[in-house]
N, C-alpha and C positions, 0 to 999 in steps of 0.2 A: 541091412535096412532096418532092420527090428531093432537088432541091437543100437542102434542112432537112436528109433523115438523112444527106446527104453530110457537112455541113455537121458535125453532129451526129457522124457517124464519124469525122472528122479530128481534133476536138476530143478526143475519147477516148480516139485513139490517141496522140498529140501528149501529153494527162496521163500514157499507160499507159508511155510512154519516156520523159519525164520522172521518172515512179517508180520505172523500172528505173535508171535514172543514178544517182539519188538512193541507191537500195540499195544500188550498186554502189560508190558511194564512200562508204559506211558500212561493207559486212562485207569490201572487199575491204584496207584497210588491218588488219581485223580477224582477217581469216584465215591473211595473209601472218605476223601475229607468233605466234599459235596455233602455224601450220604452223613457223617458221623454232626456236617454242621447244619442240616435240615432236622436231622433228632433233635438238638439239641432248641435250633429256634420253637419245633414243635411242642416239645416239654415246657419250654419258658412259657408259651402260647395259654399253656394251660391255666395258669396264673390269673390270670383274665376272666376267668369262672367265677374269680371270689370277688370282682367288680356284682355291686348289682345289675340288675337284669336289663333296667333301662337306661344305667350307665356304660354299656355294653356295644362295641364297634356296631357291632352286628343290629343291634336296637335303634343306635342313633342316625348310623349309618345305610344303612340295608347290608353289608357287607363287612368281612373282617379283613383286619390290617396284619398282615404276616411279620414277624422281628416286634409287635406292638408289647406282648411279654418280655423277652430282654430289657426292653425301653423301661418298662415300668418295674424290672427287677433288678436293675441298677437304680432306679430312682430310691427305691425301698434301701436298699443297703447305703446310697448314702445319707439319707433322710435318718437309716438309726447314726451310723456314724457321726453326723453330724449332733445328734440329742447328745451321743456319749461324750462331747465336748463339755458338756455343759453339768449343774452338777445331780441336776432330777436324773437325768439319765442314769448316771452312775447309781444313784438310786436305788433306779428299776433296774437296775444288772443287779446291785448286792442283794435285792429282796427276791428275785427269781432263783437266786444262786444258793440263798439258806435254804430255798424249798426244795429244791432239785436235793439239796446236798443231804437232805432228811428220805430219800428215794434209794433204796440199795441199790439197783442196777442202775440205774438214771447217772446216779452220784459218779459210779465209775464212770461210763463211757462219758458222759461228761467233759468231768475233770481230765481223762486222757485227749480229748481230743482238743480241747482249750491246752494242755501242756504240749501238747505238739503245736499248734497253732501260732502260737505262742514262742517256740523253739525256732520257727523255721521263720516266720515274718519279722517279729520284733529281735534278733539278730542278725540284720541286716546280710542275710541269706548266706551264711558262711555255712550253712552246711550243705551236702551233697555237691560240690563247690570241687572237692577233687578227685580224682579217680584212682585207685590201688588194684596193687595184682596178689590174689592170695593164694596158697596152695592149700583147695579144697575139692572135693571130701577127703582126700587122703595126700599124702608126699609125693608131686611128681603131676599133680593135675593140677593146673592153675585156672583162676576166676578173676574176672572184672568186680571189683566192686567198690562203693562211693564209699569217703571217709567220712562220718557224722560227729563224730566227737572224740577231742583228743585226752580228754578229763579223763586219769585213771580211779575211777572211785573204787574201783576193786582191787583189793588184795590177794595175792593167794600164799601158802606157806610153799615153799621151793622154788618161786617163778620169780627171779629176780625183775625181770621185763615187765614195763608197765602195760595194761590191757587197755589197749583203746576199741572205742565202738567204731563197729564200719554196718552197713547195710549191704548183704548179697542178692541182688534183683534175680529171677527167674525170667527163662524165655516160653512165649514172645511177650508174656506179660510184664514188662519192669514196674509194675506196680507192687505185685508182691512179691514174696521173698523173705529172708532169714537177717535174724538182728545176730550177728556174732562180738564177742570180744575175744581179739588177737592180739601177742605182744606184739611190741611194736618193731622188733626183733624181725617178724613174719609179715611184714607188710611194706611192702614197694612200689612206692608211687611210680607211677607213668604220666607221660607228659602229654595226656590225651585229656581232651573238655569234656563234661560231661554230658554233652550234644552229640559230639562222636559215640563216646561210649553207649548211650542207649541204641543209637541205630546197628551197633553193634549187636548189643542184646538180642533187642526186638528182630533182627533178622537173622539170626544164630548163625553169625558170622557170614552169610554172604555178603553184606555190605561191612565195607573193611575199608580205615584210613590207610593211606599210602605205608607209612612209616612210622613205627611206634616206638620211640625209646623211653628209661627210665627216666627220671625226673634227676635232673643233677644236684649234688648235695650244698647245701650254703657254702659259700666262700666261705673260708677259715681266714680269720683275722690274721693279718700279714706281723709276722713277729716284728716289735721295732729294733730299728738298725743300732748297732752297737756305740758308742760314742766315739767320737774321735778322738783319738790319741793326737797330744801335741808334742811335736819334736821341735825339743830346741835347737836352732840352729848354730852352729861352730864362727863363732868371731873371727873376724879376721885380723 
């Protein structure tokens, strides 16, 4: 008899943490975007401060308007884009850009982050675009990482193989991570998106695509066919 509701209690509990698991990988992916996309309207929010005071939801209205920040920080960013059409615009970029560029620290982060900018948009987003398998930190452990540029600008003396750039993300953050160049000798594409691959990442391998093979190599141009030989035929 004991042994039954022992029996019987184990089972119940065993289903009732099972059900908590199960909930928890339902509303906890669910909460994390809710929570991550209320930060983000709240910070936009703040925008709204640098309205004057009587121009202000809160002033006109009795009450504020929640998303009213985003609204008006898309209006901003196309309002400059739109000026940069034209040629004043450009203008006031060249004359903001000799000051800055007279700023020692200014000048760099700057200029790096307009050359990235710059790299990933106005290339019609060819980079981080494929995904490669490296063997890192040492022979024998391999890594996910995205292929940035294929441009070997470096030389080295012994290294026949040309050094292309790749980007190795770190988990769970794939935001940062290490700039390497590998020949190209050392790098094997996979036929994974790099949508797959982050979730990869970010969850250090518990979430995993089905099946992952290498990327197959160009078709080799079919050698053309030899000519035909003509036989004369035997008169009769």
């Amino acid at each position: 008899m004991a042994r039954g509701i022992r029996a019987v209690a184990n089972q119940f509990f065993t289903e009732l943490r099972m059900a908590l698991i199960a909930g928890v990988l339902v509303l906890a992916p669910l909460g994390v975007t809710f929570w991550v996309f209320f930060a983000l309207v709240s910070r936009a929010d703040s925008v709204i401060g640098l309205l004057p005071h009587r121009l202000q939801p809160a002033s006109l209205l009795g009450f504020n308007i929640p998303g009213l920040g985003i609204l008006l920080s898309l209006m901003l960013v196309v309002a400059v884009g739109l000026m940069m059409q034209y040629y004043t615009g450009r203008q006031v970029v060249e004359l903001y850009e000799r000051l800055l560029g007279r700023v020692p620290v200014l000048s760099g982060i700057y200029q790096g982050v307009k050359q990235l900018m710059d790299t990933v948009f106005m290339r019609k987003g060819a980079h981080f675009r494929e995904v490669v398998l490296v063997e890192y930190p040492r022979r024998g452990v391999y890594c996910l990482a995205f292929l940035t540029n294929e441009e070997a600008y470096l030389k080295l003396p012994g290294v026949e193989a040309d050094l292309i750039s790749i980007f190795l993300p770190t988990t769970p953050n794939p935001t940062s991570g290490f700039y390497l160049l590998v020949p190209t000798d050392d790098v094997q594409r996979l036929d994974l998106t790099p949508e797959e691959a982050f979730k990869v990442i970010m969850s250090a391998g518990i979430v995993t695509p089905e099946v992952v093979r290498l990327s197959s190599p160009p078709d080799e141009p079919e050698a053309p066919a030899p000519p035909a030989r003509h036989i004369d035929q035997p008169r009769g």
